[in-house]
Backbone as CSV, one residue per row, in Angstrom:
resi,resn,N_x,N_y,N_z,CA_x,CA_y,CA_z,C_x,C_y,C_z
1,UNK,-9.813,-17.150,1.791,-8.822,-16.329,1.098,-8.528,-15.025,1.851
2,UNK,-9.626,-14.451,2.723,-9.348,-13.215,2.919,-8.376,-12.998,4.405
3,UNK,-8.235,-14.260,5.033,-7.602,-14.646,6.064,-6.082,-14.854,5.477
4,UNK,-5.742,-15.332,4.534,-4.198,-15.144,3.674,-3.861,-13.969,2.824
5,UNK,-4.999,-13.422,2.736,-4.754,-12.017,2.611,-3.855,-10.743,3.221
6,UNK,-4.780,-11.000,4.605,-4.755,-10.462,5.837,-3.397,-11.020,6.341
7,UNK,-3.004,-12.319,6.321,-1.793,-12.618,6.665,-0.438,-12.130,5.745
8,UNK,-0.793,-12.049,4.411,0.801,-11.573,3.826,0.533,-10.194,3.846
9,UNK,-0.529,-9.132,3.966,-0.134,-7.497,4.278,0.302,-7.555,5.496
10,UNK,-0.242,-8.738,6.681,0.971,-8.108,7.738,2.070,-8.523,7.734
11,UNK,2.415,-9.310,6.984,4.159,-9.924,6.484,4.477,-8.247,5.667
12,UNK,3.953,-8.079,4.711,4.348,-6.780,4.540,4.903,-5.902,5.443
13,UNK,3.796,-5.343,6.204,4.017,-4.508,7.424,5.434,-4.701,8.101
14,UNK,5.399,-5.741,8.471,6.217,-6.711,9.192,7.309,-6.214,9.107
15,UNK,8.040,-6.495,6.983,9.353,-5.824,6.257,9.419,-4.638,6.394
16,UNK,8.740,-3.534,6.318,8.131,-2.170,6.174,9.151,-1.308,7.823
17,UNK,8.547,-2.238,8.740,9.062,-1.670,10.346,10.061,-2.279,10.272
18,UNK,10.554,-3.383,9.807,12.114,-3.518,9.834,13.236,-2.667,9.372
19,UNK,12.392,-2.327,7.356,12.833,-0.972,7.043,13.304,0.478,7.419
20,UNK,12.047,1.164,8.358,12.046,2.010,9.392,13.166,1.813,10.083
21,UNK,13.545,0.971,10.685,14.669,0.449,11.517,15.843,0.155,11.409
22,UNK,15.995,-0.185,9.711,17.310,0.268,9.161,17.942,1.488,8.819
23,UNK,16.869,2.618,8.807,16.561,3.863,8.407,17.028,4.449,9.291
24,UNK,16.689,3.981,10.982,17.451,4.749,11.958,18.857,4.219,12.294
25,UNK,18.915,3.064,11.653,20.472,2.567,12.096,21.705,3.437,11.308
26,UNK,20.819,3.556,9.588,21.701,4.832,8.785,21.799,5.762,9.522
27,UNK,20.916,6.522,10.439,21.064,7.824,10.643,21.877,7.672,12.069
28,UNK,21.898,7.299,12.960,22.457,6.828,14.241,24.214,6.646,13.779
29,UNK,24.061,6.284,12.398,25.254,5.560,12.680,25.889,7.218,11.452
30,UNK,25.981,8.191,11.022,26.379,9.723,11.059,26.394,10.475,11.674
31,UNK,27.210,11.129,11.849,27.403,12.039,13.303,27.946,13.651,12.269
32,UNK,27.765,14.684,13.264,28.091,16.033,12.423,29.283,16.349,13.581
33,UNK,29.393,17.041,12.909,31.066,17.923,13.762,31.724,19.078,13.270
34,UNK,30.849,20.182,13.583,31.251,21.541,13.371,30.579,21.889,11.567
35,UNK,29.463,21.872,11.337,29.035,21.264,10.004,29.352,20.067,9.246
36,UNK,30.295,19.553,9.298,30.858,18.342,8.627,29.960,17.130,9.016
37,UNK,29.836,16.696,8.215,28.739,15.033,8.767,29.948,14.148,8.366
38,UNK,29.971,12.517,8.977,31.290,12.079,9.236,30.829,10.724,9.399
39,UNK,31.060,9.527,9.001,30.455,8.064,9.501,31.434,6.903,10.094
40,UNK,31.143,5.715,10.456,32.283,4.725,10.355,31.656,3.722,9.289
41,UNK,32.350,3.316,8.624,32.255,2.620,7.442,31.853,1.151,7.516
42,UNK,32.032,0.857,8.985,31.245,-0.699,9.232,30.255,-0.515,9.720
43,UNK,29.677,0.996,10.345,28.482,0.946,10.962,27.359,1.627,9.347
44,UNK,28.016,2.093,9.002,27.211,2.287,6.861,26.607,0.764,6.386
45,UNK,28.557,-0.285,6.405,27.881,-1.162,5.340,26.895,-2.191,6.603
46,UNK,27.159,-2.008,7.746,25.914,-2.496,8.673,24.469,-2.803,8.176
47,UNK,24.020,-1.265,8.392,23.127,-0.414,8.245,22.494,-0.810,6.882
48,UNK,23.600,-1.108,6.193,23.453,-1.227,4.449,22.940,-2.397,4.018
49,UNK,23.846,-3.369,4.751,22.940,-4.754,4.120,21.906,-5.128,5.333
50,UNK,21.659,-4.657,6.241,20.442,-4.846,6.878,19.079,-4.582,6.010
51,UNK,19.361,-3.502,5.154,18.169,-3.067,4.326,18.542,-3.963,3.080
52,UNK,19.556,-4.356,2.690,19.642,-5.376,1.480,18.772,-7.003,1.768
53,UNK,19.206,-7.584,3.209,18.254,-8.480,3.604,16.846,-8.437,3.938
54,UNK,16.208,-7.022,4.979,14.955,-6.853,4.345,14.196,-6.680,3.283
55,UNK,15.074,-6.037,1.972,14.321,-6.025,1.080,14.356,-7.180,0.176
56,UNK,15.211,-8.210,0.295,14.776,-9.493,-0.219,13.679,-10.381,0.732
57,UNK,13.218,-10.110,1.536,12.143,-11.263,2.206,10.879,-9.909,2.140
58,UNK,11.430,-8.586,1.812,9.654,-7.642,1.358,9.132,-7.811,0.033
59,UNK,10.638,-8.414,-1.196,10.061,-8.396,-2.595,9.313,-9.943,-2.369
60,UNK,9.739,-10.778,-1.745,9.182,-12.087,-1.627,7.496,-11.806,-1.515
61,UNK,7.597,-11.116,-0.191,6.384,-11.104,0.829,5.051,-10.328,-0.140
62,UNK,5.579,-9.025,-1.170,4.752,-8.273,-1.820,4.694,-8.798,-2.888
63,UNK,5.345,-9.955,-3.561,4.666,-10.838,-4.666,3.660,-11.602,-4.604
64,UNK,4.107,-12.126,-3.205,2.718,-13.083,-3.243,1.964,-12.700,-2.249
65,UNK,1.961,-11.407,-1.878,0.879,-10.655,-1.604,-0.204,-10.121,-2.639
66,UNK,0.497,-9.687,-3.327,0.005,-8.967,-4.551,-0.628,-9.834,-5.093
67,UNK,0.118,-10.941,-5.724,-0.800,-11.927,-6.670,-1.938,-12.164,-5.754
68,UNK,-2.178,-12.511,-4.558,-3.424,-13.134,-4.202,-4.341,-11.867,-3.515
69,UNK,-3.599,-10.624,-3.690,-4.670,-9.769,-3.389,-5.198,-9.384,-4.605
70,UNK,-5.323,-9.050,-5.590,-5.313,-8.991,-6.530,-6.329,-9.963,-7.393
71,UNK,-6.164,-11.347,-6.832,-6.985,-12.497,-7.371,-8.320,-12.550,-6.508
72,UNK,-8.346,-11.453,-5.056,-9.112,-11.443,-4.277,-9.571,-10.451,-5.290
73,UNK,-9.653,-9.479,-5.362,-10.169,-7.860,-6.017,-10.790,-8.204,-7.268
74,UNK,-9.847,-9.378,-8.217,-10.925,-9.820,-9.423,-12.202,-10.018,-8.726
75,UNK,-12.241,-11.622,-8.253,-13.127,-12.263,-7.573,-14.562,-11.291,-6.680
76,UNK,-13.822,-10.236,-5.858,-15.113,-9.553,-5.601,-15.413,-8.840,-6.527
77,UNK,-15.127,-8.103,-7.701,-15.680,-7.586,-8.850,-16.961,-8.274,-9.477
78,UNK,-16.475,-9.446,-9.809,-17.021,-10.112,-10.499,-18.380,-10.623,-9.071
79,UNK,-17.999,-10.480,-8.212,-19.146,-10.496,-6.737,-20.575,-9.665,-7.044
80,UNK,-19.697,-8.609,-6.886,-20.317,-7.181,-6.857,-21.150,-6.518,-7.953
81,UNK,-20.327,-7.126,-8.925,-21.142,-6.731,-10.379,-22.550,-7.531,-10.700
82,UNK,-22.166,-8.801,-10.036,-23.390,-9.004,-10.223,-24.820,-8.892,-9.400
83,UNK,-24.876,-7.897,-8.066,-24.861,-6.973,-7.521,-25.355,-5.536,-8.346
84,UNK,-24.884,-5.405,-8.801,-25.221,-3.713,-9.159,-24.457,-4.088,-10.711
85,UNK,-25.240,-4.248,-11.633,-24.685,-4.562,-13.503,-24.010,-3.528,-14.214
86,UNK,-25.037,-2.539,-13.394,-24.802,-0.798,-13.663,-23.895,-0.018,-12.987
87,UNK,-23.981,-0.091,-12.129,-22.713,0.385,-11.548,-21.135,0.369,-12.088
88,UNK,-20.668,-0.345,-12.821,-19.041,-0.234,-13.227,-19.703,0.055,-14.515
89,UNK,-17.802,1.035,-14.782,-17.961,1.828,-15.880,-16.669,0.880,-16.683
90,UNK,-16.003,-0.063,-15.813,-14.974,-0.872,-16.958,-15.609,-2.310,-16.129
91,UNK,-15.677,-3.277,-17.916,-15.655,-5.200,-16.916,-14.953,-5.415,-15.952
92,UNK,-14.990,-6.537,-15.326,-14.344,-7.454,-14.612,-13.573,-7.776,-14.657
93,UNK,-12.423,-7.657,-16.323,-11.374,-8.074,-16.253,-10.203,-6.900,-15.869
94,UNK,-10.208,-5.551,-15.938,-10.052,-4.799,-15.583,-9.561,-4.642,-14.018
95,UNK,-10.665,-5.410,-13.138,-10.014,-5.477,-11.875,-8.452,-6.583,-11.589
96,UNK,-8.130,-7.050,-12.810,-6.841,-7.571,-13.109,-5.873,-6.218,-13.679
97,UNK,-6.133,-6.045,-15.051,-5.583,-5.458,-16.170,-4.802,-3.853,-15.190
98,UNK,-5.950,-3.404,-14.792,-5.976,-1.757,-14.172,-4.980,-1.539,-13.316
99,UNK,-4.095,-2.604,-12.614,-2.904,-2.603,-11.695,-1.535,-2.953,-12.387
100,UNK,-1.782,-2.640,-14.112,-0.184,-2.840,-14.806,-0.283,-2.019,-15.746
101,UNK,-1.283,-1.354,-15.863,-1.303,-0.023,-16.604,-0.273,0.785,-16.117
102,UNK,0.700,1.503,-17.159,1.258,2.652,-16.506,0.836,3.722,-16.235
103,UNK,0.834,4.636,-14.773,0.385,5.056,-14.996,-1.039,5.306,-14.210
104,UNK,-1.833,5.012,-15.109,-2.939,4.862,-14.655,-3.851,4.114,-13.639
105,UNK,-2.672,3.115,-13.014,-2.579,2.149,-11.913,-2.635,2.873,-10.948
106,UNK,-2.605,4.403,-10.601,-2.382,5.045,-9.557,-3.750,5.413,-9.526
107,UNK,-4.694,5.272,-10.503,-6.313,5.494,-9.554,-7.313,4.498,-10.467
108,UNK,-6.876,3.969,-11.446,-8.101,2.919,-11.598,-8.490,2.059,-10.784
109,UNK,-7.668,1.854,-10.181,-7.732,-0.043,-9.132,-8.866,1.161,-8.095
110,UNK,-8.426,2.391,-7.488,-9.332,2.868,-6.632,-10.233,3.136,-7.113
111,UNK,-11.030,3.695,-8.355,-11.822,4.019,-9.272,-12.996,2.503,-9.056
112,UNK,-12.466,1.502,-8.820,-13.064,-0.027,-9.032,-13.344,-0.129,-7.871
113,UNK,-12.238,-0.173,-6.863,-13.199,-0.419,-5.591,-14.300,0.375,-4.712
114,UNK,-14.388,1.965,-5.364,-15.431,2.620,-4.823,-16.567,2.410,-5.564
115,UNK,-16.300,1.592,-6.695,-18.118,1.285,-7.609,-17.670,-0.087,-6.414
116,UNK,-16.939,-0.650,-5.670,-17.620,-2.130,-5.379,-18.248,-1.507,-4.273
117,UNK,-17.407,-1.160,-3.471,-18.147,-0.412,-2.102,-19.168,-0.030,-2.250
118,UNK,-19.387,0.993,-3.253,-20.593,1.289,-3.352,-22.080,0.420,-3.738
119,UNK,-21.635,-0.638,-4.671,-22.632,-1.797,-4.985,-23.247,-2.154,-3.825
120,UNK,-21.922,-2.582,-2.673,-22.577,-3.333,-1.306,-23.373,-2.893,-0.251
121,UNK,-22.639,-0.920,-0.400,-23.113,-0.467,0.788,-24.330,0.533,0.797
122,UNK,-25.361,0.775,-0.500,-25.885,1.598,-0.802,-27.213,1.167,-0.071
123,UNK,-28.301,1.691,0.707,-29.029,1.545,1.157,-30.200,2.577,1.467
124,UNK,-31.018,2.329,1.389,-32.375,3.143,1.715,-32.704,4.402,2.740
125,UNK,-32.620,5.812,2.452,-32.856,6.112,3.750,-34.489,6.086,4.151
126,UNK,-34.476,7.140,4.899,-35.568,6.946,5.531,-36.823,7.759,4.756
127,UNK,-36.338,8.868,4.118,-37.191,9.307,2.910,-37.144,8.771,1.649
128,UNK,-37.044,7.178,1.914,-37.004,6.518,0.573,-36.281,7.069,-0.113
129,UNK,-34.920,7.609,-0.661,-34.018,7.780,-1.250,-32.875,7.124,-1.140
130,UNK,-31.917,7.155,-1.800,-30.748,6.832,-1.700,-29.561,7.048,-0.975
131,UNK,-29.082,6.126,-0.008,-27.915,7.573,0.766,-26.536,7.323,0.061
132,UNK,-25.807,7.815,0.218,-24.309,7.706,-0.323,-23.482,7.021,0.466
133,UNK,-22.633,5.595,0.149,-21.630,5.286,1.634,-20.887,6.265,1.682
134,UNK,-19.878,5.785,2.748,-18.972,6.552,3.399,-17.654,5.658,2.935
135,UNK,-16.771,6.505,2.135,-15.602,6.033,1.276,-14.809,5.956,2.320
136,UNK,-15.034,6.522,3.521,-13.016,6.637,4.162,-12.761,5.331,3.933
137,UNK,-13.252,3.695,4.491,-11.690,2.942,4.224,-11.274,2.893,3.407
138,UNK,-11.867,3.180,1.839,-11.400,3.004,0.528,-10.032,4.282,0.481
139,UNK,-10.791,5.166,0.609,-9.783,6.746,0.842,-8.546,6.438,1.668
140,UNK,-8.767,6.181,2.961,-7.629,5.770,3.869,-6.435,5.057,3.017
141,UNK,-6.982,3.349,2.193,-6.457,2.491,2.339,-5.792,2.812,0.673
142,UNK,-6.336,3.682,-0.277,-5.749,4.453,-1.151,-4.657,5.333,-0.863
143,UNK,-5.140,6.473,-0.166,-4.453,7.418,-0.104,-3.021,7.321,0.384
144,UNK,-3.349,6.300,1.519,-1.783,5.781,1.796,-0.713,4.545,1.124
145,UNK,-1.518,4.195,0.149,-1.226,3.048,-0.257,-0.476,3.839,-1.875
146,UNK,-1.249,4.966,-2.134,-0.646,5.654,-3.355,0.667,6.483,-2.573
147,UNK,0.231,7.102,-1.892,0.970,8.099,-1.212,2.774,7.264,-1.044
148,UNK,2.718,6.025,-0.300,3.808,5.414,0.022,4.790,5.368,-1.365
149,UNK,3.642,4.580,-2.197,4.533,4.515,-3.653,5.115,5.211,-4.411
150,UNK,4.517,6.445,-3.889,5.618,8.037,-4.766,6.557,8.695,-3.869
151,UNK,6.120,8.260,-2.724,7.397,8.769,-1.396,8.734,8.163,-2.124
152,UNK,8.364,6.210,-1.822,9.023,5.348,-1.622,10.325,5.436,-3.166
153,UNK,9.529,5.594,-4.134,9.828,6.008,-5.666,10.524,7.400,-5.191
154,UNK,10.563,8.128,-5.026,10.788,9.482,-5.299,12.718,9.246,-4.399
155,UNK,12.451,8.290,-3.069,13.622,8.437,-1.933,14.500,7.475,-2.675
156,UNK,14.133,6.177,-3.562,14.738,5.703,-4.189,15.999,6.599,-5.402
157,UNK,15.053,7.220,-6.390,15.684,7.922,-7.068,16.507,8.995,-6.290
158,UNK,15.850,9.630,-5.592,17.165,10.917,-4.511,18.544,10.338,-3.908
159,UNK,18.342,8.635,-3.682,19.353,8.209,-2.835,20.384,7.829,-4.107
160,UNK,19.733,7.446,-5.208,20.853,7.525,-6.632,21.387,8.041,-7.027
161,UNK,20.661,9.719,-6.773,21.454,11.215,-7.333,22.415,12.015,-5.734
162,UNK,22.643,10.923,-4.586,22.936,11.577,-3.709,24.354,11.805,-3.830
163,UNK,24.878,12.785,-3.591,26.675,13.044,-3.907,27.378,13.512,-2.015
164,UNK,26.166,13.336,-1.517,27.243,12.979,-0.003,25.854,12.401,1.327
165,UNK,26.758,12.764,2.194,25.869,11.890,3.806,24.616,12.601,3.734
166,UNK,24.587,14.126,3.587,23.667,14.596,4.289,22.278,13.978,2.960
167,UNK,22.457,14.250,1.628,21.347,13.625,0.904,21.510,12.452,1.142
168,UNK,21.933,11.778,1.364,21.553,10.140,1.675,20.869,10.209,2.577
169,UNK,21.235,10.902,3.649,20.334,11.022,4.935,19.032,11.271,4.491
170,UNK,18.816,12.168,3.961,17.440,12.887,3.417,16.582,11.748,2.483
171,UNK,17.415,11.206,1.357,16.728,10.018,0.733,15.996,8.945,1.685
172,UNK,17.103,8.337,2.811,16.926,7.681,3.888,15.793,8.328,4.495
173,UNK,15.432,9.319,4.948,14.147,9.594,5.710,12.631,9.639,4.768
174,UNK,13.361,10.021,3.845,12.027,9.887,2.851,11.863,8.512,2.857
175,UNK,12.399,7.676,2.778,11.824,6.514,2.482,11.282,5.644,4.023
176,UNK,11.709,6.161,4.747,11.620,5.700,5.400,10.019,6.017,6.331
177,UNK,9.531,7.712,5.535,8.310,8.424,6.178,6.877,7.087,4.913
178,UNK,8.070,7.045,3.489,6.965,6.162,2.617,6.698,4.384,3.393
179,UNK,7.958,4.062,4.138,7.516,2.677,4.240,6.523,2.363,5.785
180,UNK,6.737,3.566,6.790,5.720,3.954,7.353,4.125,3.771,7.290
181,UNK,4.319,4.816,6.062,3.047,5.075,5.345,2.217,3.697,4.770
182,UNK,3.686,2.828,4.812,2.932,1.467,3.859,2.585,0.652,5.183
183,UNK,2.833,0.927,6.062,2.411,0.162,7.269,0.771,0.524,7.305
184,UNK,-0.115,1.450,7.454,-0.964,1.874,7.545,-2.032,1.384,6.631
185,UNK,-1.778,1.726,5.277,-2.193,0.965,4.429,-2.324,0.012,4.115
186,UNK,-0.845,-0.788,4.612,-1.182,-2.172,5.405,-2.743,-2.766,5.726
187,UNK,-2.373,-2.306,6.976,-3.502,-2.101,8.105,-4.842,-2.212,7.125
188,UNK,-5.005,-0.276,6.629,-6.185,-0.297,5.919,-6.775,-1.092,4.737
189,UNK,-5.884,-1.734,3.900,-6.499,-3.006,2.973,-6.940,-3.846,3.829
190,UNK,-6.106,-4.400,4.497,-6.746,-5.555,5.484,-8.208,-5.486,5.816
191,UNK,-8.534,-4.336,6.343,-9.404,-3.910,6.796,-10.658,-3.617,5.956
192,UNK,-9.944,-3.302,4.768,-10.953,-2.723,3.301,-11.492,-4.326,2.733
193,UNK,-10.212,-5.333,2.733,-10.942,-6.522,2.528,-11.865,-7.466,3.396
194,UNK,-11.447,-7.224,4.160,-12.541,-7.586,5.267,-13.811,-7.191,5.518
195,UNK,-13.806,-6.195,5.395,-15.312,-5.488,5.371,-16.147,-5.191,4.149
196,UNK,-15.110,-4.974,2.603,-15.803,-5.183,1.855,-16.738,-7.215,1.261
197,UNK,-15.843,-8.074,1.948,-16.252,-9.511,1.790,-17.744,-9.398,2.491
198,UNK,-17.726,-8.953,3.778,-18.566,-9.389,4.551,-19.807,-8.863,4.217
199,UNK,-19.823,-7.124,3.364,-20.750,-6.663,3.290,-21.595,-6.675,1.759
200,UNK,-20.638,-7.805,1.233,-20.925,-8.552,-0.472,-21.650,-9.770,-0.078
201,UNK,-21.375,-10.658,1.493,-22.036,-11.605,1.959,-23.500,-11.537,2.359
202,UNK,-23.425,-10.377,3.033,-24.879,-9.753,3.570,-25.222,-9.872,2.038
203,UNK,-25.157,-8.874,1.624,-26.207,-8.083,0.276,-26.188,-9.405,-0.843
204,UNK,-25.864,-10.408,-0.854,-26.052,-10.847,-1.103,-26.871,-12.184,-0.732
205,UNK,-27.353,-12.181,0.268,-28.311,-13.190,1.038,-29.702,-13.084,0.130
């Protein structure tokens, strides 16, 4: 599973830099002239449905991304918990439920995977105590993964309230700094699932 995982976030990615790339075709294709910003109207609706066709093969790509990442994140919960009983402060079903909350979807799902991380990676030091892991991929693969979604949200709504070139332009770059951002995060889930599987495999031997 974690190999089809890994394959539809980089189909993600994939839509994401195409995005980026429609982003510069909007802006390439406005020109200024003595303050005035000014376009040609086939190089707009260009520009325009280029991002209308990427974003039908990204809603594809992030559905059934989602569903099976998601069915991955139950699955190691329910790994992990049994692992560390004590450790989570909500069940197992939760690692479903916590990603359609309104709302609150913006830190429970992370809230869950730092009790899993932590289940797997907690280990002994050398004065017989406890050491603490080290959250960055969780942090990384959060921070940008939240971060994109309020960019991405925020350039959406600006490009609705835009009343000429230059805010479109501006909507256009915002979204375009969020789908960036989703490249990375990309990256860092990939990476967060991968390493959290392997280190639920160990600790669990």
């Amino acid at each position: 599973m974690i190999v089809a995982v890994c394959v539809l976030l980089a189909g993600v990615a994939v839509c994401d830099l195409f995005a980026v790339y429609a982003g510069f075709r909007t802006h390439f294709a406005v020109r200024a002239d003595g303050g005035f910003s000014f376009a040609r109207q086939d190089e707009l609706e260009s520009a325009d449905a280029l991002f209308r066709r990427v974003d039908r093969f990204y809603v594809l790509a992030l559905t059934v991304c989602a569903a099976l990442f998601v069915t991955w994140f139950h699955r190691m919960r329910r790994a992990t918990g049994a692992l560390a009983p004590d450790g989570f402060r909500w069940g197992s079903g939760w690692a479903i439920g916590a990603w359609f909350v309104p709302v609150a979807f913006l830190w429970m799902p992370y809230r869950i995977a730092v009790e899993m991380w932590a289940a797997v990676s907690r280990g002994p030091s050398r004065g017989g105590a406890v050491s603490s892991p080290s959250l960055w991929p969780v942090n990384l693969w959060w921070g940008t993964f939240a971060g994109s979604l309020l960019l991405r949200w925020y350039a959406g709504r600006s490009h609705q309230r835009a009343d000429g070139l230059t805010a479109v332009l501006d909507a256009v770059s915002l979204g375009m700094v969020g789908d960036a951002l989703n490249v990375v995060a990309a990256g860092a889930a990939a990476y967060f699932v991968v390493r959290l599987t392997r280190m639920q495999v160990a600790a669990g031997r």
